[in-house]
C-alpha positions, 0 to 999 in steps of 0.5 A: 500500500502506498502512503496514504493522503492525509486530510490535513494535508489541505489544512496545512497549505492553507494554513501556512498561507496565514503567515503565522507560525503553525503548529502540528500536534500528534502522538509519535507514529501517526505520521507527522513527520512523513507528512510534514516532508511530503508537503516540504518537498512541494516547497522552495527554500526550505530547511527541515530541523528534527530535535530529536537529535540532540545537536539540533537541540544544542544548536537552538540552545543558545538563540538569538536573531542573529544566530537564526538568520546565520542557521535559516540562510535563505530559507523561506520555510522552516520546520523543526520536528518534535520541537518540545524538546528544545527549551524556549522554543516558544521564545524562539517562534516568537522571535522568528515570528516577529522579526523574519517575516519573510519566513514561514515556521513549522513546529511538531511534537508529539506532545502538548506538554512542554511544547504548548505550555511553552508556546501558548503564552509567547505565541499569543495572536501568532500560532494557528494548531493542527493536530493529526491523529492515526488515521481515519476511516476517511483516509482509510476509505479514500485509499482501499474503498469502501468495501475494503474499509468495511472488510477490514473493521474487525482487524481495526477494532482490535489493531486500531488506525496507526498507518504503520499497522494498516500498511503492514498486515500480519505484523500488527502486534509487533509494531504496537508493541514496539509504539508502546515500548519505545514511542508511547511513553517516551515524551512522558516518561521524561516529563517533569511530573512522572515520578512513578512510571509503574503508577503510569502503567497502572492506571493505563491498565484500570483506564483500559479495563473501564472503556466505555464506564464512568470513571471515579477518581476516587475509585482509581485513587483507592485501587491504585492507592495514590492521592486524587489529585495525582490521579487527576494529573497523571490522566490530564498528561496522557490526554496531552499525549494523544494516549487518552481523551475525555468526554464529559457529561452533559448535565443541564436540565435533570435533577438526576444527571450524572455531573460529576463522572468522566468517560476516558476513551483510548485514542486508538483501539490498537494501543487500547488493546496493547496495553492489556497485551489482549488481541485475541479476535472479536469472536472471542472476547467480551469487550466487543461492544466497548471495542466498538464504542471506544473505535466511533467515538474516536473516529467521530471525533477526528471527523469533527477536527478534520472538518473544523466542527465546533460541535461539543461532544458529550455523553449522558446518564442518569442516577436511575441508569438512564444513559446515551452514548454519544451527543452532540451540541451545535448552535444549541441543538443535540443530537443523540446516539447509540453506540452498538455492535449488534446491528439488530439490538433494538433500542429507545431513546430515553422519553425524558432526554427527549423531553428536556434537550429536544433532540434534532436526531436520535440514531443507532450507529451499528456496523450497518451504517457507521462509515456514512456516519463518519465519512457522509 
C-alpha cells in the first residue's frame, strides 16, 4: 500500500498561507513527520530541523536573531520536528515570528506538554494548531474503498488506525508493541511530573479495563492507592499525549444527571488493546461492544477536527441508569446516539432526554451504517 493522503494535508497549505507560525500536534507514529516532508518537498527554500537529535537541540540552545538568520540562510520555510524538546522554543517562534517575516515556521511534537505550555503564552495572536491523529476511516476509505474499509473493521477494532499497522498486515502486534515500548511513553516518561512510571502503567491498565464506564477518581485513587489529585494529573498528561481523551457529561436540565463522572476513551483501539497485551479476535472476547464504542467515538471525533466542527461532544446518564452514548451540541441543538455492535439490538431513546434537550436526531450507529456516519 502506498502512503496514504492525509486530510490535513489541505489544512496545512492553507494554513501556512496565514503567515503565522503553525503548529502540528500528534502522538509519535501517526505520521507527522512523513507528512510534514511530503508537503516540504512541494516547497522552495526550505530547511527541515528534527530535535530529536540532540545537536539540533544544542544548536537552538543558545538563540538569538542573529544566530537564526546565520542557521535559516535563505530559507523561506522552516520546520523543526518534535520541537518540545528544545527549551524556549516558544521564545524562539516568537522571535522568528516577529522579526523574519519573510519566513514561514513549522513546529511538531508529539506532545502538548512542554511544547504548548511553552508556546501558548509567547505565541499569543501568532500560532494557528493542527493536530493529526492515526488515521481515519476517511483516509482509510479514500485509499482501499469502501468495501475494503468495511472488510477490514474487525482487524481495526482490535489493531486500531496507526498507518504503520494498516500498511503492514500480519505484523500488527509487533509494531504496537514496539509504539508502546519505545514511542508511547517516551515524551512522558521524561516529563517533569512522572515520578512513578509503574503508577503510569497502572492506571493505563484500570483506564483500559473501564472503556466505555464512568470513571471515579476516587475509585482509581483507592485501587491504585495514590492521592486524587495525582490521579487527576497523571490522566490530564496522557490526554496531552494523544494516549487518552475525555468526554464529559452533559448535565443541564435533570435533577438526576450524572455531573460529576468522566468517560476516558483510548485514542486508538490498537494501543487500547496493547496495553492489556489482549488481541485475541472479536469472536472471542467480551469487550466487543466497548471495542466498538471506544473505535466511533474516536473516529467521530477526528471527523469533527478534520472538518473544523465546533460541535461539543458529550455523553449522558442518569442516577436511575438512564444513559446515551454519544451527543452532540451545535448552535444549541443535540443530537443523540447509540453506540452498538449488534446491528439488530433494538433500542429507545430515553422519553425524558427527549423531553428536556429536544433532540434534532436520535440514531443507532451499528456496523450497518457507521462509515456514512463518519465519512457522509
Amino acid at each position: 500500500m502506498n502512503m496514504i493522503s492525509r486530510m490535513l494535508e489541505n489544512s496545512i497549505n492553507q494554513t501556512l498561507s496565514r503567515g503565522k507560525v503553525l503548529v502540528v500536534l500528534g502522538a509519535r507514529q501517526t505520521g507527522k513527520t512523513t507528512l510534514i516532508r511530503k508537503i516540504l518537498s512541494k516547497q522552495e527554500d526550505v530547511i527541515y530541523f528534527t530535535a530529536d537529535d540532540p545537536s539540533v537541540v544544542a544548536m537552538f540552545s543558545n538563540f538569538s536573531l542573529e544566530n537564526l538568520k546565520l542557521i535559516f540562510g535563505k530559507a523561506k520555510l522552516v520546520c523543526i520536528d518534535e520541537a518540545q524538546r528544545i527549551p524556549s522554543v516558544g521564545l524562539i517562534a516568537k522571535l522568528i515570528h516577529d522579526n523574519l517575516p519573510e519566513v514561514r515556521l513549522i513546529l511538531t511534537g508529539s506532545s502538548s506538554l512542554e511544547l504548548t505550555e511553552g508556546t501558548y503564552e509567547s505565541l499569543t495572536g501568532r500560532k494557528n494548531e493542527l493536530i493529526l491523529f492515526p488515521l481515519s476511516i476517511q483516509e482509510l476509505s479514500n485509499e482501499i474503498g469502501v468495501f475494503q474499509t468495511q472488510q477490514q473493521l474487525d482487524s481495526r477494532l482490535i489493531y486500531g488506525m496507526y498507518p504503520e499497522v494498516i500498511t503492514s498486515p500480519g505484523a500488527e502486534q509487533d509494531i504496537l508493541r514496539e509504539i508502546c515500548s519505545s514511542y508511547l511513553y517516551k515524551d512522558l516518561l521524561a516529563w517533569k511530573g512522572i515520578r512513578k512510571p509503574r503508577l503510569l502503567e497502572d492506571l493505563l491498565r484500570a483506564l483500559a479495563l473501564q472503556l466505555g464506564q464512568e470513571v471515579s477518581i476516587n475509585e482509581l485513587s483507592n485501587l491504585l492507592g495514590v492521592g486524587k489529585d495525582t490521579i487527576e494529573s497523571y490522566i490530564d498528561l496522557l490526554e496531552k499525549t494523544f494516549i487518552v481523551f475525555r468526554l464529559d457529561p452533559l448535565s443541564r436540565n435533570l435533577r438526576n444527571e450524572i455531573k460529576s463522572f468522566r468517560k476516558v476513551y483510548f485514542c486508538d483501539n490498537g494501543i487500547r488493546n496493547a496495553v492489556l497485551g489482549n488481541y485475541l479476535p472479536l469472536e472471542n472476547r467480551q469487550d466487543k461492544g466497548q471495542l466498538w464504542e471506544n473505535f466511533i467515538v474516536s473516529e467521530r471525533r477526528k471527523k469533527l477536527q478534520y472538518e473544523g466542527s465546533y460541535a461539543k461532544s458529550w455523553f449522558w446518564r442518569t442516577t436511575y441508569q438512564q444513559e446515551i452514548d454519544y451527543i452532540e451540541e451545535k448552535d444549541g441543538s443535540f443530537s443523540a446516539w447509540e453506540i452498538k455492535y449488534n446491528s439488530k439490538r433494538k433500542h429507545k431513546f430515553q422519553q425524558s432526554f427527549i423531553d428536556a434537550y429536544q433532540p434534532t436526531t436520535t440514531e443507532i450507529i451499528n456496523k450497518e451504517n457507521f462509515l456514512s456516519w463518519l465519512i457522509g
